[in-house]
C-alpha positions as CSV (number, residue, x, y, z in Angstrom):
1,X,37.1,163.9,195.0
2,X,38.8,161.1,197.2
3,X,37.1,159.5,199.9
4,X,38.7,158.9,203.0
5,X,38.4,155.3,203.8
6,X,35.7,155.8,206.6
7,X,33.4,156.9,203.8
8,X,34.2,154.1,201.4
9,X,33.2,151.9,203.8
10,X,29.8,153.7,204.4
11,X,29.8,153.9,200.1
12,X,30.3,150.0,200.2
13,X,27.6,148.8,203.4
14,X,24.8,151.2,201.1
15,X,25.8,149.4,198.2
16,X,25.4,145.3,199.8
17,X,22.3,146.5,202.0
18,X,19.9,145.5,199.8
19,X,21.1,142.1,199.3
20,X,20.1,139.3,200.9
21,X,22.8,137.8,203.2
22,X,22.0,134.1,203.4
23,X,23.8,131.3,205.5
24,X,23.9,127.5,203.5
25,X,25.9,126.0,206.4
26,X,22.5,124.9,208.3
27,X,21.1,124.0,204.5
28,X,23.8,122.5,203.2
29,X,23.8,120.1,206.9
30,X,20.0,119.8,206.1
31,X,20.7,118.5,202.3
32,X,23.7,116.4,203.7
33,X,21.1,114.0,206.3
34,X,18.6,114.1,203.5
35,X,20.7,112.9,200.5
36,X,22.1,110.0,203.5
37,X,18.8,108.8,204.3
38,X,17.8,108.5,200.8
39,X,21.3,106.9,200.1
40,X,20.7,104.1,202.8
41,X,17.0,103.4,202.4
42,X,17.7,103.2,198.5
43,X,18.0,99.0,198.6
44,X,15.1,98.3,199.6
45,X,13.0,96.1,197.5
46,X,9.7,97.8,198.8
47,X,10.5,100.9,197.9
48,X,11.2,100.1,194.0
49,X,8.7,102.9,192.1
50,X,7.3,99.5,190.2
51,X,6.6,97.4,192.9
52,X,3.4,99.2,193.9
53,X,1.8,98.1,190.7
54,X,3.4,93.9,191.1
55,X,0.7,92.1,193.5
56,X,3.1,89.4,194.8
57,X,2.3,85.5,195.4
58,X,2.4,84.5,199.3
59,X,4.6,82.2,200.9
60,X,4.9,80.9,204.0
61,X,8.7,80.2,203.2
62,X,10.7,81.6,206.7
63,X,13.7,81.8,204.8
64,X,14.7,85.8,204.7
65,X,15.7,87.0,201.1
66,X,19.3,88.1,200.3
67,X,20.1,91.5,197.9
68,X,19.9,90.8,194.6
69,X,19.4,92.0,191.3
70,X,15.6,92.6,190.9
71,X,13.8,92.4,187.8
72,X,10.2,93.8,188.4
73,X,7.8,92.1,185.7
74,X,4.2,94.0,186.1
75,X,1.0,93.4,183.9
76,X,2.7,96.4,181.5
77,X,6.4,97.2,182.2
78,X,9.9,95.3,182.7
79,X,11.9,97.2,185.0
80,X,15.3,96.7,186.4
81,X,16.8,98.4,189.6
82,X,14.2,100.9,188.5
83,X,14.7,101.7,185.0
84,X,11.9,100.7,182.5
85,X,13.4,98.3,179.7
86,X,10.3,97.0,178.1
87,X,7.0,96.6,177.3
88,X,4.9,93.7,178.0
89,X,2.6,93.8,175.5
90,X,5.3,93.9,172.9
91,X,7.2,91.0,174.8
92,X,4.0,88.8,174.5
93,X,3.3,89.5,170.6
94,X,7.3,88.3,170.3
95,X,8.0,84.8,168.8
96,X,11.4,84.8,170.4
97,X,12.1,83.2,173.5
98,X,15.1,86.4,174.4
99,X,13.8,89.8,175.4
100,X,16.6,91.7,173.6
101,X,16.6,95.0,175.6
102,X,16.7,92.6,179.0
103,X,19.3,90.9,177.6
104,X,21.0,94.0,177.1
105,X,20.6,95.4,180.5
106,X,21.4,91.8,182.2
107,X,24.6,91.9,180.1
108,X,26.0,95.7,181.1
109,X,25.1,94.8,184.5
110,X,26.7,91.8,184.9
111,X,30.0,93.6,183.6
112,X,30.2,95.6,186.8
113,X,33.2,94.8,189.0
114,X,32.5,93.4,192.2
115,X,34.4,95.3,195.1
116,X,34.9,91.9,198.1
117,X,35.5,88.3,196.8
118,X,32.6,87.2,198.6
119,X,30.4,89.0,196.7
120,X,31.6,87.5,193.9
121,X,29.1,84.4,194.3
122,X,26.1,86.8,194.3
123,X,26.7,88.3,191.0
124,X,24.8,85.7,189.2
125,X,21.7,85.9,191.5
126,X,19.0,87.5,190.0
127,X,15.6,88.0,191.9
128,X,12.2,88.2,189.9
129,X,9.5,90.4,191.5
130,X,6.3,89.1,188.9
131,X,3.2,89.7,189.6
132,X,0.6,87.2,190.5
133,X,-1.6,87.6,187.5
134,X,1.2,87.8,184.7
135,X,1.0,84.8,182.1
136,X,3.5,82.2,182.6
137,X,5.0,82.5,178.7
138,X,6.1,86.0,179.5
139,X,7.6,84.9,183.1
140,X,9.6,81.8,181.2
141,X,10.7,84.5,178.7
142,X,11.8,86.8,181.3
143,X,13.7,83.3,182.9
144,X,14.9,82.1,179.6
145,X,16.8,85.4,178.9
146,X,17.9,85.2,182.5
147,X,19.7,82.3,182.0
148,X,21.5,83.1,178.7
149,X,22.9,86.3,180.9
150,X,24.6,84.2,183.0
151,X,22.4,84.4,185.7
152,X,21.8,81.2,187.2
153,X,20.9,81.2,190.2
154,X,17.1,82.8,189.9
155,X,14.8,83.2,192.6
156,X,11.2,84.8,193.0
157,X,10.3,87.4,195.4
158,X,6.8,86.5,197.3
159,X,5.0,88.4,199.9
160,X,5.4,86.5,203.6
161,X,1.9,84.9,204.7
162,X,0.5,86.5,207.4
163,X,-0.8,84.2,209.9
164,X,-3.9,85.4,211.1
């Protein structure tokens, strides 16, 4: 039997009328905003998943900080820009001066290319977020392997004074 083409098109709306017709356009627009907020809030140094666990020294330095790489030392984890390199218990029980897997990560990161010539300077800045209670042999450890990555210029991140 042929069907006459009004009838196909009542065979083919019974067919799709019990899917579920969804529109992205609004989702997608939602994702878009999201995925840009994350993008441009992603620098911050506060909002590293490791520096809820570093207590910070205070200052009364006035100076504001400039972006850096950060290395976040806690009482039990290494982590730079958010990835967990090492362990600080196994750091401390080390002989050696060089944390190997730092020196590892400092090293790959350093071989990134830098985009404007006057970021060029700030490629061997490194910032160390430690936390106030960490032993000074692991925070020379973590300066020592610093240093043989090329990173010279070093500075430490502190938490401002508040003047109350």
């Amino acid at each position: 039997m042929k069907l006459t083409p009004l009838q196909k098109r009542a065979v083919h709306k019974a067919r799709n009328q019990q899917q579920l017709d969804l529109n992205l356009v609004s989702l997608i627009d939602v994702f878009t905003i999201l995925i840009f907020f994350l993008l441009s809030n992603s620098t911050e140094v506060e909002t590293l998943p490791a520096s809820k666990a570093v207590k910070l020294p205070e200052s009364t330095a006035q100076q504001s900080p400039h972006e850096t790489l950060v290395v976040v030392v806690s009482g039990t984890d290494i982590v730079v820009e958010g990835r967990r390199i090492a362990d600080v218990a196994e750091v401390l029980k080390s002989p050696d001066d060089l944390i190997a897997p730092l020196k590892a990560e400092l090293d790959l990161l350093a071989t990134r290319q830098v985009v404007k010539q006057e970021n060029q300077a700030k490629m061997s800045a490194i910032t160390i977020m430690g936390d106030k209670d960490i032993p000074y042999q692991l925070l020379r450890k973590v300066m020592v392997t610093c240093a043989r990555a090329n990173f010279s210029d070093v500075s430490f991140a502190v938490r401002r004074r508040s003047d109350a």
